[in-house]
N, C-alpha and C positions, 0 to 999 in steps of 0.2 A: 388492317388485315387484307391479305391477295384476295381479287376475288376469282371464286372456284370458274366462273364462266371462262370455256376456250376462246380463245381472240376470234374475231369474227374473219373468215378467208373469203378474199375476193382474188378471183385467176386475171395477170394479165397474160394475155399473147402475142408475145413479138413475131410474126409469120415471116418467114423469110421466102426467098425465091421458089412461086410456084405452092407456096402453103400457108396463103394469107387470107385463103375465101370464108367471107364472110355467112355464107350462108351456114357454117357449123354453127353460129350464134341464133336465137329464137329472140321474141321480142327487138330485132334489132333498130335501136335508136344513134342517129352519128353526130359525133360533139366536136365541134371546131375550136381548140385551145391555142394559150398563147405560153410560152414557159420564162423565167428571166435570162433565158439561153436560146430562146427565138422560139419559130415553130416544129414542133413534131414531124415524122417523116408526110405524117399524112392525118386523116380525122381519126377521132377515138370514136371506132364502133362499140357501142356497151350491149349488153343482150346476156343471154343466159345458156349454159347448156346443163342440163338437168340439174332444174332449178338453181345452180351454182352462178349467182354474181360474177360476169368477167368481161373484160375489156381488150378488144385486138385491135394489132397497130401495123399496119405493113413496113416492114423495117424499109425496103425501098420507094417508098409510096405507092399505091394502090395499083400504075400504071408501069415500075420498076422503072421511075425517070431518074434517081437518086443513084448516085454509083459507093462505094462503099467506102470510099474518102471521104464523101460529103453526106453521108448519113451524119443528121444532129443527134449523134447517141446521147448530150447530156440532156437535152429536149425530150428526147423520147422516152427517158428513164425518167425523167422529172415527172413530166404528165401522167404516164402510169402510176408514180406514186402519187401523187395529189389526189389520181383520183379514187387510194386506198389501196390500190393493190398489193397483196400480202405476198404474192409470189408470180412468178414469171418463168412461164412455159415457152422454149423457143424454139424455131426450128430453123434450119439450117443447112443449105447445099455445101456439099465436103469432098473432097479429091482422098482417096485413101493413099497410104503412104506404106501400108501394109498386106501381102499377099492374101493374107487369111481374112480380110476386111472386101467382102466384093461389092460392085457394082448392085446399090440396093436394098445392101445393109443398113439396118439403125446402131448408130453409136452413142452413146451415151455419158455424153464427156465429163472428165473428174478433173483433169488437169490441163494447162494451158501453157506455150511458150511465145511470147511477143516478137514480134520481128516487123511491130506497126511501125511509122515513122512522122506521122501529121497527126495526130489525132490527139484532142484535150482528154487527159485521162482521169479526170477528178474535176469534182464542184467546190471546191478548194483550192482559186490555183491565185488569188492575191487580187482579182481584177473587183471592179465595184460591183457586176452581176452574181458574183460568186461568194457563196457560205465564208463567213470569216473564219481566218487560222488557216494551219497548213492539216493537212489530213496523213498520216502513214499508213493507212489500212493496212491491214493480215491480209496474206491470198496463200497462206501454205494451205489451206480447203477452200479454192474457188467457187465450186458448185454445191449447193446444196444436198449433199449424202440422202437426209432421209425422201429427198421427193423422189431424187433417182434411185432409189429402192423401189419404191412404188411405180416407179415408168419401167423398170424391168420387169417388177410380179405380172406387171397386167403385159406388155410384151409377149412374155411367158406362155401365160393364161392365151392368150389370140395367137399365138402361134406366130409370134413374126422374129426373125433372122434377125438377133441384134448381138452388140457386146458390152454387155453392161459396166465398161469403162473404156476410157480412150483421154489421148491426149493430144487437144487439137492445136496444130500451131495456126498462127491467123497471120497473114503476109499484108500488105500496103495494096495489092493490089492496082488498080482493076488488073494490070496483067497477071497472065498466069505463069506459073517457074520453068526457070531451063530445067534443061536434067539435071545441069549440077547445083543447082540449087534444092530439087527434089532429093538428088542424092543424100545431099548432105542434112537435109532433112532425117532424113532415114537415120541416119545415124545418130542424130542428138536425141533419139529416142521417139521425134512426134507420131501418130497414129495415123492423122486424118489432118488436112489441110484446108482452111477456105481465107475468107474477108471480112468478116464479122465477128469474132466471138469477144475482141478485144477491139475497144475499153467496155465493151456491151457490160459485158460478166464482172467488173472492176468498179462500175458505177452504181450497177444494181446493189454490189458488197456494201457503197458508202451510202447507199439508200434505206439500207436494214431489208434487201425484200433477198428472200430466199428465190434463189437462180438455176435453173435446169436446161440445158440445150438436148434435143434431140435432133441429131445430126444426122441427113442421109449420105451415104457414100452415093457418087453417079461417076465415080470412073478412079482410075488409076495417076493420077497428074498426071507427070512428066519422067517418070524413072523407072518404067518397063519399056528398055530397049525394043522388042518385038508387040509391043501395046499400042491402039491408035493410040497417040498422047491427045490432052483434055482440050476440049474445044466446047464453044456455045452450045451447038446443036446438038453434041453429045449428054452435056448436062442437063437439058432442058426435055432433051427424051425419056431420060431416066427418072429424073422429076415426076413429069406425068404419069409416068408406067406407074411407079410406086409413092405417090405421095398419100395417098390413102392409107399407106400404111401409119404414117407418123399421125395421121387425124383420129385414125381409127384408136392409138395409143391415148391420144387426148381426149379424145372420147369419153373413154374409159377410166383414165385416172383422175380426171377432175372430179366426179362426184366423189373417188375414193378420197382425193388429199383432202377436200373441204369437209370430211366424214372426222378425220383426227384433229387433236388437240396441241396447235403449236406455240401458244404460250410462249412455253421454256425455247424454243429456239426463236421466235421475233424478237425475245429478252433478248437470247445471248447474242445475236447480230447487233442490238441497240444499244448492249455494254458493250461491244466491242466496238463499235464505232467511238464510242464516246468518250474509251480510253486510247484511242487514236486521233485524234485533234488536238495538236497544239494550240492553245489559242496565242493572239499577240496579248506582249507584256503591257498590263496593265488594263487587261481585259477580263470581263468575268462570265463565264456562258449562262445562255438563259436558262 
């Protein structure tokens, strides 16, 4: 017989550029981990924010020494799950690609288009440190639906400028796009642009932990003719102006998500993983 108790939710936080301060956490204690994929970007701060269980991680290391090629996403992803996390709140500096998306807005991504070029996208990929069998994950629902419901209601409720979907396309990086690379951007549909979201969102899937990116816009890229086009100093202004706001969103929704009952969706993540593994012939999974 199931039993009726809701799974127990632990938040982790992948902070990105400029929204990794640790001080949102109470009790905080920091863990220095090892993963079979090397080290994390940086230490596992654990701590709490009303009373909610969670774990933050600076996607770039603590000092942003890490550039976004050499982020250990399957390290980072590993370590938050070891150490229980049920779900994974992130955030994320983003170029909008969209007139109606300004300088500042929270986006809330649902979909994603790759255009990475170096990066391990699975814990599955044949080597000795890696899961045996090959993995084909689902990604036609990348991101978690029912958390990002809940990061808009409370959005909402605080009065903060978002769009409760987008779709981010995530580039190779560290440069930023010509125009016509922006342009053509525009056209295949993307929303919002940065360096991170992919294989971040792709590993999390093959981890079973439910995935939420809150995305700030800090500029236009590169495809408003009469727009400064994006640069450091302009990113890192708009950062600070408004990163409050995405905390203030996290704030607010972690005690709501660890309030519901997700069961039914760590199941359906963890059949679905499970019916996604081929294992080798003559193999039997545990």
């Amino acid at each position: 017989m199931a039993s009726s108790r809701p799974a127990p939710v632990k938040i982790g936080i992948i902070g990105g550029s400029g929204l990794d301060d640790p001080d949102i956490l109470e009790g905080r204690i920091e863990k220095d981990v090892n993963t079979p994929f090397g080290k994390p970007s940086d230490v596992l701060i654990q701590g709490k924010i009303k009373n909610v269980d969670c774990v933050l991680l600076a996607r770039h290391g603590r000092q942003h020494t890490i550039s976004p090629t050499n982020v250990n996403f399957r390290a980072n992803i590993w370590a938050l799950k070891e150490e229980g996390c049920t779900h994974l709140l992130v955030t994320t500096a983003c170029g909008s690609l969209r007139e109606e998306i300004q300088p500042g807005d929270i986006v809330l991504i649902d979909q994603f288009i790759d255009r990475t070029t170096k990066r391990a996208q699975t814990f599955y990929d044949g080597s000795p440190s890696c899961l045996s069998g090959v993995c084909h994950i689902p990604m036609a629902v990348p991101f978690c639906t029912r958390t990002r419901e809940v990061l808009s209601e409370v959005a909402k409720k605080l009065g903060i400028k978002h769009h409760p979907r987008g779709t981010m396309i995530t580039i190779e990086g560290p440069r930023f796009s010509s125009r016509a690379e922006s342009l053509m951007f525009r056209q295949w549909g993307a929303d919002v642009i940065n360096m991170t979201t992919v294989p971040e969102v792709c590993l999390a899937r093959e981890a079973g932990i439910c995935y939420s990116s809150v995305a700030m816009a800090t500029d236009y890229d590169s495809w408003k003719e009469h727009e400064e086009a994006v640069s450091v100093d302009k990113v890192l202004k708009t950062m600070k102006e408004n990163a409050n706001k995405a905390s203030s969103m996290l704030l607010s929704a972690i005690p709501q998500i660890a309030s519901m009952d997700w069961t039914e969706t760590l199941e359906s993540l963890k059949t679905g993983l499970q019916c996604s593994v081929m294992l080798p012939k003559n193999s039997t999974s545990s």
